[in-house]
Backbone as JSON Lines, residues from 0, in Angstrom:
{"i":0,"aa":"X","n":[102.31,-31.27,10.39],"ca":[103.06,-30.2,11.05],"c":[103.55,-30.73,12.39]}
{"i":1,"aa":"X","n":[105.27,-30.7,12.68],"ca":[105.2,-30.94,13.83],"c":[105.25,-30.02,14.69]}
{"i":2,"aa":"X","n":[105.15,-30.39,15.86],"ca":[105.6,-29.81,17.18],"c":[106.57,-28.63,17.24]}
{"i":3,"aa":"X","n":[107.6,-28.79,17.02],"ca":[108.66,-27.59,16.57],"c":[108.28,-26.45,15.76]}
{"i":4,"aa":"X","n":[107.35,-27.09,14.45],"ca":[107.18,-26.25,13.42],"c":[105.73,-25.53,14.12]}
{"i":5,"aa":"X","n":[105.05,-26.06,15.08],"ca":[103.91,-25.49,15.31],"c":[104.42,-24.46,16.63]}
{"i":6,"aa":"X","n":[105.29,-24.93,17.18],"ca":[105.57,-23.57,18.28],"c":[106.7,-22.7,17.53]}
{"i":7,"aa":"X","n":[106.93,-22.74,16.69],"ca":[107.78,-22.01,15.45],"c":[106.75,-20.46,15.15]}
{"i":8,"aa":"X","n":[105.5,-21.41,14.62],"ca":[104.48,-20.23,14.29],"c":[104.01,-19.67,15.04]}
{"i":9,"aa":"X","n":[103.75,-20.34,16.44],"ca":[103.2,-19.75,17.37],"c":[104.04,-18.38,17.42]}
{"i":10,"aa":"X","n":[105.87,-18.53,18.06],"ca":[106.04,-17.96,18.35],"c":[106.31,-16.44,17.2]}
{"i":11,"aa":"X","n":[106.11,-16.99,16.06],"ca":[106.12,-15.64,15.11],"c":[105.05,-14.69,15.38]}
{"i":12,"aa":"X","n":[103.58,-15.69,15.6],"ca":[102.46,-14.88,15.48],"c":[102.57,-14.02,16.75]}
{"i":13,"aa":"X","n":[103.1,-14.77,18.04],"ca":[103.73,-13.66,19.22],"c":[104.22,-12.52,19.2]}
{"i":14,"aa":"X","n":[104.91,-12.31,18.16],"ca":[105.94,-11.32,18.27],"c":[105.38,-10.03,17.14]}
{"i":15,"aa":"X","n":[104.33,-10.88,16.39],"ca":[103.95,-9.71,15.31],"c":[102.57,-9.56,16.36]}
{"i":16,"aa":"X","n":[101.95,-10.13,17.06],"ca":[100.49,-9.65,18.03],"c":[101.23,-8.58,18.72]}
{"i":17,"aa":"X","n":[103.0,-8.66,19.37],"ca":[103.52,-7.56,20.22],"c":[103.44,-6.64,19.34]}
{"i":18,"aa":"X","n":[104.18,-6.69,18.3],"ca":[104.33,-5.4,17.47],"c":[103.29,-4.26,17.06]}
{"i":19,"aa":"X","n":[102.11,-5.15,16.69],"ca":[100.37,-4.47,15.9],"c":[100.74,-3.91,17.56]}
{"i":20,"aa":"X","n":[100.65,-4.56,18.61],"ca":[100.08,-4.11,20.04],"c":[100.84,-2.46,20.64]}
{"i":21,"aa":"X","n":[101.94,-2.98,20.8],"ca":[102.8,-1.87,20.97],"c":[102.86,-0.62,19.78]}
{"i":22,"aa":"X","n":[102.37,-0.9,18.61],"ca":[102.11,0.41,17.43],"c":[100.59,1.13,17.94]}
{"i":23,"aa":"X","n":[100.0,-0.24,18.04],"ca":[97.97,0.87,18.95],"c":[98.28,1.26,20.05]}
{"i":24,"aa":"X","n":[99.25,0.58,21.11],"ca":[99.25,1.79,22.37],"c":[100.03,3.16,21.41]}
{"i":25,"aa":"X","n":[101.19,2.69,21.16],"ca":[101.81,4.54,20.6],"c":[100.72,5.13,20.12]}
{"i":26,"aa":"X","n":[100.03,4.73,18.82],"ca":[98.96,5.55,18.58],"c":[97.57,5.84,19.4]}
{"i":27,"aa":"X","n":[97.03,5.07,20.28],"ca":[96.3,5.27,21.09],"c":[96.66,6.47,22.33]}
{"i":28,"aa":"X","n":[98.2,6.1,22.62],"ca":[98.6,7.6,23.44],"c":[99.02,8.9,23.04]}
{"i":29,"aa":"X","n":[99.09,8.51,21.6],"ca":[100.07,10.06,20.85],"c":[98.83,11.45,20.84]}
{"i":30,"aa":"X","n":[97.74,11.05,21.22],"ca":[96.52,11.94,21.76],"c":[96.14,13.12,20.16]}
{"i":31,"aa":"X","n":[96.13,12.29,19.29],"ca":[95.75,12.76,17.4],"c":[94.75,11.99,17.43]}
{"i":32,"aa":"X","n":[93.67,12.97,17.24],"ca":[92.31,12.52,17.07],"c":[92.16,12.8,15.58]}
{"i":33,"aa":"X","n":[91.55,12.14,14.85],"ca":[90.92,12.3,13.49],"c":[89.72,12.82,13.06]}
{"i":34,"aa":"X","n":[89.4,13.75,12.4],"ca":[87.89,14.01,11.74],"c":[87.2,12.12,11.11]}
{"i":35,"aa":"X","n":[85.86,12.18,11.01],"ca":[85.81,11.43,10.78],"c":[86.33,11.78,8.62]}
{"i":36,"aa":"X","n":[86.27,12.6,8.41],"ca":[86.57,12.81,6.99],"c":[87.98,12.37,7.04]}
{"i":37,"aa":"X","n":[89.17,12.76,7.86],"ca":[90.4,12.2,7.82],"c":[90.76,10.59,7.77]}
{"i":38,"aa":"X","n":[89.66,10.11,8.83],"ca":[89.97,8.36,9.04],"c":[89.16,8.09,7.82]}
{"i":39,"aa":"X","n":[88.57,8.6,6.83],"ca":[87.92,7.71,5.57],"c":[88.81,7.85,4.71]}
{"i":40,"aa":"X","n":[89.77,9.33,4.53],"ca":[90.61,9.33,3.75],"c":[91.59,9.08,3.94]}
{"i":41,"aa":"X","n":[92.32,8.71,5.36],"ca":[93.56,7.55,5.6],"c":[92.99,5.61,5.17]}
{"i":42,"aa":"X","n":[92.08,5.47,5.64],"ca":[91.33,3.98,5.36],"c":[91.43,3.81,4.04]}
{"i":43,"aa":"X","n":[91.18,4.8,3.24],"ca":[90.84,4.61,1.56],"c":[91.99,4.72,0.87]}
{"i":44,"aa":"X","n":[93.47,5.47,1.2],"ca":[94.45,5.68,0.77],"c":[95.23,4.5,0.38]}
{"i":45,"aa":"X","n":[95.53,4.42,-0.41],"ca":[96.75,3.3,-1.29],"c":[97.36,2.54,-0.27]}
{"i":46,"aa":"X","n":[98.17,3.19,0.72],"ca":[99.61,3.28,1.62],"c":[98.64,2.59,2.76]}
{"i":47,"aa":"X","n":[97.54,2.54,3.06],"ca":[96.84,2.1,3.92],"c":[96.72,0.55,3.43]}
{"i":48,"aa":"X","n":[96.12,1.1,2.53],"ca":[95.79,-0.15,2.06],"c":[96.57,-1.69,2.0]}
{"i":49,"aa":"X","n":[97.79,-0.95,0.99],"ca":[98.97,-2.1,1.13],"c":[99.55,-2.41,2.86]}
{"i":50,"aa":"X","n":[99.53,-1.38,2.98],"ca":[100.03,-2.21,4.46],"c":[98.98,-3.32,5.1]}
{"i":51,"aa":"X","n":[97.9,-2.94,5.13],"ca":[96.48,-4.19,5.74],"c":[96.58,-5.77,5.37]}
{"i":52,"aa":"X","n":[96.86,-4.85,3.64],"ca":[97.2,-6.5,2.83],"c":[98.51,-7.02,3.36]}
{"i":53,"aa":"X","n":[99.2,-6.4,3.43],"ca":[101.01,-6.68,3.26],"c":[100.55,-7.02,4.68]}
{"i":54,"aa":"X","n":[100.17,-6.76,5.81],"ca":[100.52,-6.85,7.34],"c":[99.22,-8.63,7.37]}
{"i":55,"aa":"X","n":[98.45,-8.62,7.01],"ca":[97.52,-9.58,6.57],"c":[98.41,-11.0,5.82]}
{"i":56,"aa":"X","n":[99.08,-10.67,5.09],"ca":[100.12,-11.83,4.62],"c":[101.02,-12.21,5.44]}
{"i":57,"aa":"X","n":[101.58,-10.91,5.92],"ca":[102.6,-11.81,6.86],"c":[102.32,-12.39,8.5]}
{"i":58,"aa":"X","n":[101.22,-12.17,8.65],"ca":[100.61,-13.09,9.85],"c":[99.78,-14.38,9.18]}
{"i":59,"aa":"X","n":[99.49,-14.34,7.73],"ca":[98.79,-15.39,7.59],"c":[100.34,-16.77,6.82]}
{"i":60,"aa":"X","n":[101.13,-15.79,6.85],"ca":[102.67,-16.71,6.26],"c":[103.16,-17.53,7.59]}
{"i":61,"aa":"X","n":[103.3,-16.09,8.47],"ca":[103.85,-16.83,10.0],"c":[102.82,-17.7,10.89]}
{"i":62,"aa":"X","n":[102.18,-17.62,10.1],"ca":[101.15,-19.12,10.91],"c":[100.89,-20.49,9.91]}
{"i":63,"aa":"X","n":[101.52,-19.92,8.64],"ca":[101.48,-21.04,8.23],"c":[103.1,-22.17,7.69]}
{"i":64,"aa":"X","n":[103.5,-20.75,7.83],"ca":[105.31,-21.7,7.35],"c":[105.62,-22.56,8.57]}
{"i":65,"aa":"X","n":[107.08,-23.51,7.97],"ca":[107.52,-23.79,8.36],"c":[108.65,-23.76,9.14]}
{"i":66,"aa":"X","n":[109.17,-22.46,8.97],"ca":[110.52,-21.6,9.54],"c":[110.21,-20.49,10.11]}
{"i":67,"aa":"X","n":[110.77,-19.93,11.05],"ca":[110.46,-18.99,11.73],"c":[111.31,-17.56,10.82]}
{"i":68,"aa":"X","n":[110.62,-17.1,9.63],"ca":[110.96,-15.91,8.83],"c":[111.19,-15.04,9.9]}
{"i":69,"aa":"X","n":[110.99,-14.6,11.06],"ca":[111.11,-13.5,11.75],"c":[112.94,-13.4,11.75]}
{"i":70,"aa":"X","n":[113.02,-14.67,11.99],"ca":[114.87,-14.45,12.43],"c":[115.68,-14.74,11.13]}
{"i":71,"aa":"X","n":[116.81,-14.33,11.05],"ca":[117.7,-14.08,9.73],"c":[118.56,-14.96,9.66]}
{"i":72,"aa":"X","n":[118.41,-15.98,8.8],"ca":[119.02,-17.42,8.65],"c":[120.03,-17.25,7.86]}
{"i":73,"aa":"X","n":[120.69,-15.98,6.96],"ca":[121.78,-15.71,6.72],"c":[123.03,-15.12,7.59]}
{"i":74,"aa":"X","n":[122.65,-15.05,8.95],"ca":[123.98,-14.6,9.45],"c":[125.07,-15.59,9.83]}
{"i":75,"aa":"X","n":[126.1,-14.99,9.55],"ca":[127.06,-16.28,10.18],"c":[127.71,-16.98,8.63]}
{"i":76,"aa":"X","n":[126.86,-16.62,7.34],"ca":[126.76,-17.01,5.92],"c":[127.99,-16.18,5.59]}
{"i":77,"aa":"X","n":[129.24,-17.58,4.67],"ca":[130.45,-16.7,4.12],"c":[129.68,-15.72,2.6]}
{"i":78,"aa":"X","n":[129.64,-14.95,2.28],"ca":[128.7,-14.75,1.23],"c":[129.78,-14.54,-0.52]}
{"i":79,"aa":"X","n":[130.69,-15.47,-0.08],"ca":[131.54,-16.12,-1.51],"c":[130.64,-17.51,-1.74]}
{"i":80,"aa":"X","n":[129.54,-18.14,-1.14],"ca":[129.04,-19.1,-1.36],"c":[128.34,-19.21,-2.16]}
């Protein structure tokens, strides 16, 4: 891995640590407290679930690829190609 490709990932894993970060302050300030019966049955729910996994892949992709997936390498693309 070089150099490029390693501050590549770095900077993906940056920008998805801002994102998780900036979603727990909103929810940390939106002042919705949960029963504990509510947080077992949001934790246990499907929609929970896939996102953990799905949000779990794509920090374990952006630390391991070689391209920075965050940015859109089709723009600028004639799309008759």
């Amino acid at each position: 891995m070089g150099k490029g490709t390693a501050l590549a990932n770095t900077d993906a894993v940056v920008k998805v640590d801002n994102i998780l970060t900036d979603l727990f302050t909103t929810l940390m300030n939106s002042n919705v407290e949960l029963t504990d019966e509510e947080r077992k049955t949001v934790v246990q729910s499907n929609d929970f679930i896939e996102f953990v996994e799905h949000s779990s892949k794509f920090v374990e992709r952006a630390m391991c690829e070689k391209y920075d997936f965050m940015k859109d390498y089709t723009l600028g693309l004639d799309d008759d190609t």
